[in-house]
VMD Tcl script that builds the backbone (N, CA, C; Angstrom):
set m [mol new atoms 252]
animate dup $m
set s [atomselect $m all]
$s set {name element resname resid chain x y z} {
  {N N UNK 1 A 21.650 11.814 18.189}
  {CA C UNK 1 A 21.403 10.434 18.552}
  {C C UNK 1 A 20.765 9.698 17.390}
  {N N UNK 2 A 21.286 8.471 17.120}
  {CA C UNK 2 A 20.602 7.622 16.114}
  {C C UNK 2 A 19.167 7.015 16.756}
  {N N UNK 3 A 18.109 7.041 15.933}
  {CA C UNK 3 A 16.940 6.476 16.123}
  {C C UNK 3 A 17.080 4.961 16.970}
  {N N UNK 4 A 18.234 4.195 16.366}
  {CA C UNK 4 A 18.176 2.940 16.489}
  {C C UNK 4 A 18.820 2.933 18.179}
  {N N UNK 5 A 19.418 3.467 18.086}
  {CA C UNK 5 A 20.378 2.938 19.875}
  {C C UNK 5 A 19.185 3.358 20.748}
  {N N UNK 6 A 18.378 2.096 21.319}
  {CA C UNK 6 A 17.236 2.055 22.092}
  {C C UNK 6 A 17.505 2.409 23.750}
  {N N UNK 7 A 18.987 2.075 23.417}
  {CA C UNK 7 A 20.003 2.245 25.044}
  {C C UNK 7 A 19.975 3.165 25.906}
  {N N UNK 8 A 19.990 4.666 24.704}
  {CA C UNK 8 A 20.179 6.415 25.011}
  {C C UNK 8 A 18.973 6.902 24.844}
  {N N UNK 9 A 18.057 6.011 24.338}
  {CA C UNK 9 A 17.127 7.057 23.766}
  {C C UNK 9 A 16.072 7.409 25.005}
  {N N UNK 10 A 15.536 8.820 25.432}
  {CA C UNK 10 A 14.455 8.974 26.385}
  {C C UNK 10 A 12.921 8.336 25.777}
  {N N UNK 11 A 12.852 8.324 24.453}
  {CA C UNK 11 A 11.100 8.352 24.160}
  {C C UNK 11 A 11.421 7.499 23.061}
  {N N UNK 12 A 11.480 5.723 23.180}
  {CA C UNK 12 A 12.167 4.981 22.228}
  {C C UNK 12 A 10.404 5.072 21.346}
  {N N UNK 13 A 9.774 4.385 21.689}
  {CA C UNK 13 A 8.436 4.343 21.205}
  {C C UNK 13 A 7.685 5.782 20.028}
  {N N UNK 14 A 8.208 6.678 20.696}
  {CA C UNK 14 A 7.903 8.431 19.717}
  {C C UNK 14 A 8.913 8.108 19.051}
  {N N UNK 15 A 9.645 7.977 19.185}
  {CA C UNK 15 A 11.197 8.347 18.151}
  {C C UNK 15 A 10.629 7.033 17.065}
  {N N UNK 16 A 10.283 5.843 17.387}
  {CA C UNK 16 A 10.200 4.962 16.127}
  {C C UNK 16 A 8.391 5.376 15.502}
  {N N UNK 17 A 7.734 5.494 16.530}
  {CA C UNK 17 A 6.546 6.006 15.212}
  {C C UNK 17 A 6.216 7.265 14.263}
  {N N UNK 18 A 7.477 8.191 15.266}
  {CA C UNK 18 A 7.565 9.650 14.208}
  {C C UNK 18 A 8.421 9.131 13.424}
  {N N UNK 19 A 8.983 8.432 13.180}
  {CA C UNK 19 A 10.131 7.621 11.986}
  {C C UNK 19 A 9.662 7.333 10.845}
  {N N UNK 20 A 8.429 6.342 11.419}
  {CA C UNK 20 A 7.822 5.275 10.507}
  {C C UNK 20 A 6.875 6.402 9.899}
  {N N UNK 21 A 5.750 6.912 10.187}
  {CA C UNK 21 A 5.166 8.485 10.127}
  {C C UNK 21 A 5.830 8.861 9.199}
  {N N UNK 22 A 6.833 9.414 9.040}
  {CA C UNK 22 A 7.728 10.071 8.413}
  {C C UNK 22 A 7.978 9.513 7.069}
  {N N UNK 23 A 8.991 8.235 7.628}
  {CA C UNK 23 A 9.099 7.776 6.153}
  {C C UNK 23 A 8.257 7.363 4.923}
  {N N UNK 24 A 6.861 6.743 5.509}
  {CA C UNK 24 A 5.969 6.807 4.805}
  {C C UNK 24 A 5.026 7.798 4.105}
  {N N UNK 25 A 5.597 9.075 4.195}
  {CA C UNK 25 A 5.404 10.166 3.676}
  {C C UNK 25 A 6.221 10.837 2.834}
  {N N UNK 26 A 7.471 10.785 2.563}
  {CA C UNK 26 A 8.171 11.326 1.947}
  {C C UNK 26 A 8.495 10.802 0.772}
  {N N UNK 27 A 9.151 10.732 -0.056}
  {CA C UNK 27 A 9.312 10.405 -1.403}
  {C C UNK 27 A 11.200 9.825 -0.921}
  {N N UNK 28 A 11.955 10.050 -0.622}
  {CA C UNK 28 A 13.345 9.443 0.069}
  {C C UNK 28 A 13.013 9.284 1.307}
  {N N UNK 29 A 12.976 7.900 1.554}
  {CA C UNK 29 A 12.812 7.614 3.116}
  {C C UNK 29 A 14.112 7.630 3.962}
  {N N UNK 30 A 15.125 7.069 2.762}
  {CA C UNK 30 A 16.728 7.074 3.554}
  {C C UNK 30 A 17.142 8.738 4.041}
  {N N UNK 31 A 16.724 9.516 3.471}
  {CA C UNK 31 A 16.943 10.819 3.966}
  {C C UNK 31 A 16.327 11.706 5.535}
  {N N UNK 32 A 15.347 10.535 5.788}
  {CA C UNK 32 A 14.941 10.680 7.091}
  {C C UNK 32 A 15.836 10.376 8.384}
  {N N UNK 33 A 16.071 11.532 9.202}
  {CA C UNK 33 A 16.836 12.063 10.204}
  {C C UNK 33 A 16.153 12.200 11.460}
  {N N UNK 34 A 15.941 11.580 12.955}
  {CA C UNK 34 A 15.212 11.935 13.539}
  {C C UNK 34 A 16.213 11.768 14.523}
  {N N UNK 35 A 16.262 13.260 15.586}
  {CA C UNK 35 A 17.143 13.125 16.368}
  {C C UNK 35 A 16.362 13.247 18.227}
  {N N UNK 36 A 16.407 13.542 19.251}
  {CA C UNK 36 A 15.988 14.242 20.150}
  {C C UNK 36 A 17.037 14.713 20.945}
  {N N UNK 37 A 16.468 15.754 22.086}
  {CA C UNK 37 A 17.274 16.324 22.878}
  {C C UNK 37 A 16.364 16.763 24.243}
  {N N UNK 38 A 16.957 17.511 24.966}
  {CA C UNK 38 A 16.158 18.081 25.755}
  {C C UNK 38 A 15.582 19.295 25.321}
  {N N UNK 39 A 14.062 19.305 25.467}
  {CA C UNK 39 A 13.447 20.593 25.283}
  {C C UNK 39 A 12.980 21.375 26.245}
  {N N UNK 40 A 12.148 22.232 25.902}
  {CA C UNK 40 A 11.685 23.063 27.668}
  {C C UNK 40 A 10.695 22.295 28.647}
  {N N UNK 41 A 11.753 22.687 30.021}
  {CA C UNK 41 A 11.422 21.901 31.506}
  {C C UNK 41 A 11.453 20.529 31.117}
  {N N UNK 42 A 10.635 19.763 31.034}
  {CA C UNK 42 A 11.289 18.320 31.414}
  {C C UNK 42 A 10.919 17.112 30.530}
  {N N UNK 43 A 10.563 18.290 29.096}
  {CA C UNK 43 A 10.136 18.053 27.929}
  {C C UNK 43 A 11.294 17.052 26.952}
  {N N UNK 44 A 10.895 16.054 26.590}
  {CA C UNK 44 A 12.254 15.608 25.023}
  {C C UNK 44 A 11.535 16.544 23.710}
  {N N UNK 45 A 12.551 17.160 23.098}
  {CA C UNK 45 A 12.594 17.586 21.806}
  {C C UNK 45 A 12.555 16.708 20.699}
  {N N UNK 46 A 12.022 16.580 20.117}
  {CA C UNK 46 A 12.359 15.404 18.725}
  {C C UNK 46 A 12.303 16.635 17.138}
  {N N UNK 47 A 13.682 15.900 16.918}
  {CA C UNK 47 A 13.798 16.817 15.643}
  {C C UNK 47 A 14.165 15.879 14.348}
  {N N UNK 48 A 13.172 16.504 13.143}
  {CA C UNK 48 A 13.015 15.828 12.202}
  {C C UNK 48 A 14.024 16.599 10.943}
  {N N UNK 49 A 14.612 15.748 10.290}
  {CA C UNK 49 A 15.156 15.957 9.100}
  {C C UNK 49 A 15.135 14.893 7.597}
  {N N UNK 50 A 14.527 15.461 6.716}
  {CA C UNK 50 A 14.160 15.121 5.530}
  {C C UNK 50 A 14.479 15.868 4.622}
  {N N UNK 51 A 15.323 15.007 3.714}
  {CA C UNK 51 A 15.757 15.239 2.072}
  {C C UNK 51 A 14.672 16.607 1.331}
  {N N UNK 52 A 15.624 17.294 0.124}
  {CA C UNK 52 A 15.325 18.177 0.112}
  {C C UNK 52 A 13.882 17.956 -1.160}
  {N N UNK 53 A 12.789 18.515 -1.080}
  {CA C UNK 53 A 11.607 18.650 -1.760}
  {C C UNK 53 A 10.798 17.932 -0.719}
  {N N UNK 54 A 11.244 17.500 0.625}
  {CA C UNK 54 A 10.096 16.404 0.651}
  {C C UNK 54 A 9.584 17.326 2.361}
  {N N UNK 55 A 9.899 18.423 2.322}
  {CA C UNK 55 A 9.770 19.184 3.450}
  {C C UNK 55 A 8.193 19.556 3.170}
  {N N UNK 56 A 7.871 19.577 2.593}
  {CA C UNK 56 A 6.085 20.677 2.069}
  {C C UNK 56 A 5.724 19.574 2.635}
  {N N UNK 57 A 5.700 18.636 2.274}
  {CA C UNK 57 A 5.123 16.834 2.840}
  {C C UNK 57 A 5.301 16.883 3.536}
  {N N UNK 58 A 6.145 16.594 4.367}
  {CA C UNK 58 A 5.735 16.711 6.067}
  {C C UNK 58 A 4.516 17.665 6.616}
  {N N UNK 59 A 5.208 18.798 6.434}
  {CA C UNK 59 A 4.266 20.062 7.088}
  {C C UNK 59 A 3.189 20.096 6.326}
  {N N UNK 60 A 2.539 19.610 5.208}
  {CA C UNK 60 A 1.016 19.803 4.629}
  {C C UNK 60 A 0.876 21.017 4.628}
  {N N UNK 61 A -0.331 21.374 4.371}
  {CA C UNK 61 A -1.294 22.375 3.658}
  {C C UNK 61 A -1.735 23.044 5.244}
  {N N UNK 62 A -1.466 24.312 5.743}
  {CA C UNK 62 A -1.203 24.920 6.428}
  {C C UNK 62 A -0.625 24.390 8.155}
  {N N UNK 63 A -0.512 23.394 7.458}
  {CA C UNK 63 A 0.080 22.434 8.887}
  {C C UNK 63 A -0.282 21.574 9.509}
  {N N UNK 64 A -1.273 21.126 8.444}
  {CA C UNK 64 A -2.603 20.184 9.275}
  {C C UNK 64 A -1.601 18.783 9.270}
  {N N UNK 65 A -0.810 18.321 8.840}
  {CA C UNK 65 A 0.063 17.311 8.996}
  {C C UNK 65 A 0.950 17.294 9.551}
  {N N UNK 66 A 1.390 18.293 9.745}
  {CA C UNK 66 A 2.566 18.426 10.752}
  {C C UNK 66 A 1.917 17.848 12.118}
  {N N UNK 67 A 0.954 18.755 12.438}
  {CA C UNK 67 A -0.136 19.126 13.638}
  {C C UNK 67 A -0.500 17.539 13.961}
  {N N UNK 68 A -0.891 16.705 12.697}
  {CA C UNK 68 A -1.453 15.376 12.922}
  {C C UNK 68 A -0.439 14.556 13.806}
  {N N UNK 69 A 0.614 14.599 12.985}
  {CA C UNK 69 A 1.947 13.887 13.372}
  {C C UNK 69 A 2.527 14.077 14.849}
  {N N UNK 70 A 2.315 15.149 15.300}
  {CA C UNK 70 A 2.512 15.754 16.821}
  {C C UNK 70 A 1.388 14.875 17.703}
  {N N UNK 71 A 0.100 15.240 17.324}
  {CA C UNK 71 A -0.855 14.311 18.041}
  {C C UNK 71 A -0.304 13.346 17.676}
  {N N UNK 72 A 0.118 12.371 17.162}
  {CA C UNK 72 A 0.409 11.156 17.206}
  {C C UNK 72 A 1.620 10.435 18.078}
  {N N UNK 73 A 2.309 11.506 17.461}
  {CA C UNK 73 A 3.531 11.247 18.470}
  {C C UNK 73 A 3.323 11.074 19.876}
  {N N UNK 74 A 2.848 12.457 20.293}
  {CA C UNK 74 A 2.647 12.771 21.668}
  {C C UNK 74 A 1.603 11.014 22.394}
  {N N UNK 75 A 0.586 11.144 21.412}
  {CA C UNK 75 A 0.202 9.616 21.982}
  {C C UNK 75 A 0.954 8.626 22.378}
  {N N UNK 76 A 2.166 8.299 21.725}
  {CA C UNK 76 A 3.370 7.355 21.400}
  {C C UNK 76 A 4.001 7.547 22.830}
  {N N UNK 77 A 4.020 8.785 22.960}
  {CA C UNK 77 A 5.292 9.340 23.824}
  {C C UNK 77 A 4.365 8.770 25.773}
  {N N UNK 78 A 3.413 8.413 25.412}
  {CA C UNK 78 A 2.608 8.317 26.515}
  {C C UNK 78 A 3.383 7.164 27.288}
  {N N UNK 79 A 3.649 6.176 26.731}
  {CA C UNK 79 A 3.938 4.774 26.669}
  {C C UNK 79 A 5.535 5.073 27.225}
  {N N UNK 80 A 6.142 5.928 27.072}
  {CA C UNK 80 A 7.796 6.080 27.392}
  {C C UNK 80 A 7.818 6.668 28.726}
  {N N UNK 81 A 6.605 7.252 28.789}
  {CA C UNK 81 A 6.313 7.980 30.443}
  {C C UNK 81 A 7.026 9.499 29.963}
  {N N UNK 82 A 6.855 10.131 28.788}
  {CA C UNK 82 A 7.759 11.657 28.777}
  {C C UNK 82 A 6.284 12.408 28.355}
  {N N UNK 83 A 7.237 13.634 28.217}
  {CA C UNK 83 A 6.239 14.471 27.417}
  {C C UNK 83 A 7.262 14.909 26.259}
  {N N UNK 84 A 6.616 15.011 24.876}
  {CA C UNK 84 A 7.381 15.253 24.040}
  {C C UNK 84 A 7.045 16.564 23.007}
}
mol reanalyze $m
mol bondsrecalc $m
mol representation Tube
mol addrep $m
């Protein structure tokens, strides 16, 4: 699913601030990929894809950014009524 079609999307609000999150972290922002799906029980999945070198950046220094970005999201995701 494209980020943008607000139509399909379950968690429009997570999907655009793990975006923005995202792109402002990476060094190629056009290479940012964010898809979702269904995850376990009645969970949305959100899956991230970013150009190649800019993966360590996301995930930080033992994960403490990754980890941040999840709390954040999940805040986001409050507002869509899911759990993500």
């Amino acid at each position: 699913m494209s980020e943008f079609d607000a139509n399909t999307l379950e968690a429009p609000v997570a999907i655009a601030v793990l975006t923005h999150i995202v792109r402002s972290i990476v060094d190629d922002a056009e290479a940012v990929n964010v898809s979702s799906g269904p995850g376990k029980g009645d969970k949305i999945l959100l899956e991230v894809r970013v150009g190649p070198g800019d993966l360590g950046r996301v995930i930080g220094r033992r994960g403490r950014t990754a980890q941040s970005i999840r709390t954040v999201v999940r805040a986001a995701a409050a507002n869509d009524d899911v759990d993500v």
